[in-house]
C-alpha positions in Angstrom: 157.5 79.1 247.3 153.8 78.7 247.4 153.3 81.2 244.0 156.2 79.2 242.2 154.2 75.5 243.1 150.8 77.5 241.8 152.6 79.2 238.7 154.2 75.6 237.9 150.7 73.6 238.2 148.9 76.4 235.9 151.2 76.1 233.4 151.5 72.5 233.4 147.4 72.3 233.2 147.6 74.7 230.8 149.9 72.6 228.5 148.2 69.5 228.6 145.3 70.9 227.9 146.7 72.5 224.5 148.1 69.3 223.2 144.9 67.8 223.8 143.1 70.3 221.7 145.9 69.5 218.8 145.2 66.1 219.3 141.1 66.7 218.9 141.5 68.3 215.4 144.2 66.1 214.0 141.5 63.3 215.0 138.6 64.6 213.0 141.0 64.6 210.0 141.3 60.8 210.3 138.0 60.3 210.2 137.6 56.6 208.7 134.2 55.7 206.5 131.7 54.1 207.9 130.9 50.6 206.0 127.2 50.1 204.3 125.7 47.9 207.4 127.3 50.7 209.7 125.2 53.1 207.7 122.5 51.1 207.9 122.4 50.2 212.0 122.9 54.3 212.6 120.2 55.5 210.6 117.8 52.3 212.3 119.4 53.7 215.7 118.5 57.7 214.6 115.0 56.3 213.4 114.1 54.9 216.7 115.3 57.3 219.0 113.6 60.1 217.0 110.2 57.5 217.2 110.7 57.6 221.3 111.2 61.3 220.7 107.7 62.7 219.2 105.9 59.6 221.5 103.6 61.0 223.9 104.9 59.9 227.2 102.3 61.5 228.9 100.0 58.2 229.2 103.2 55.8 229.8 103.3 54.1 233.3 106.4 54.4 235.8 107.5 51.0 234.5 107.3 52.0 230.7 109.1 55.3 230.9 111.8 53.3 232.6 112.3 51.2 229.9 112.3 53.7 227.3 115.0 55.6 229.2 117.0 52.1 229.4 116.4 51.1 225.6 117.8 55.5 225.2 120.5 54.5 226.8 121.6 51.1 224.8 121.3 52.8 221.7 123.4 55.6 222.8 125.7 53.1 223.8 126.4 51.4 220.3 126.3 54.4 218.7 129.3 55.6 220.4 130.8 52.5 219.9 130.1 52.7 216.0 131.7 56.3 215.8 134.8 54.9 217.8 137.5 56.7 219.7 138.7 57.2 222.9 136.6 59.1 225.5 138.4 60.1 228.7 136.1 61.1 231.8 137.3 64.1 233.9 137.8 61.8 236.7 140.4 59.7 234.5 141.6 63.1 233.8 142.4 64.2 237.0 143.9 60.9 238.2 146.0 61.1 235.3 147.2 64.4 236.2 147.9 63.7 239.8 150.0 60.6 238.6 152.2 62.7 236.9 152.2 65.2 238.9 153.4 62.8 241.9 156.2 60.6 239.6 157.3 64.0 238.4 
């Protein structure tokens, strides 16, 4: 009974992760232009992080580094959010998995 519960979990994982891989591909078809000032923000957004990048952060005090790793952080954050989609943490994943696997 044990091998059937195990056989039946592995191909259930195995299934949802195949349609999410279909669902990955059909969403880089979709892709949807990015306007002018979109452009514009991402390549001010590239610029600076490239500028932290070659800095010499040798000399920078405890406080200093903090901040640049913050400011890293903020733009990382809206350029995600330019891009768009969804983005699903493996946590949610799991969760997700062991909804369905309980209401099932």
């Amino acid at each position: 009974m044990k091998k059937f519960i195990y056989s039946l979990a592995l191909i259930f994982m195995l299934g949802v992760s195949a349609n999410t891989v279909l669902a990955a591909e059909k969403s880089e078809k979709n892709k949807t232009e990015m306007t002018a000032e979109q452009k514009v923000q991402l390549k001010r957004i590239t610029d600076r992080v490239e500028e932290i990048r070659d800095m010499d952060k040798s000399d920078l005090s405890k406080s200093d580094r903090k901040e640049l790793r913050k400011e890293l952080r903020e733009l990382k954050k809206q350029a995600r959010a330019m891009g768009g989609g969804v983005y699903l943490s493996v946590g949610a994943i799991i969760i997700i998995i062991l909804l369905l696997i309980l209401i099932l």
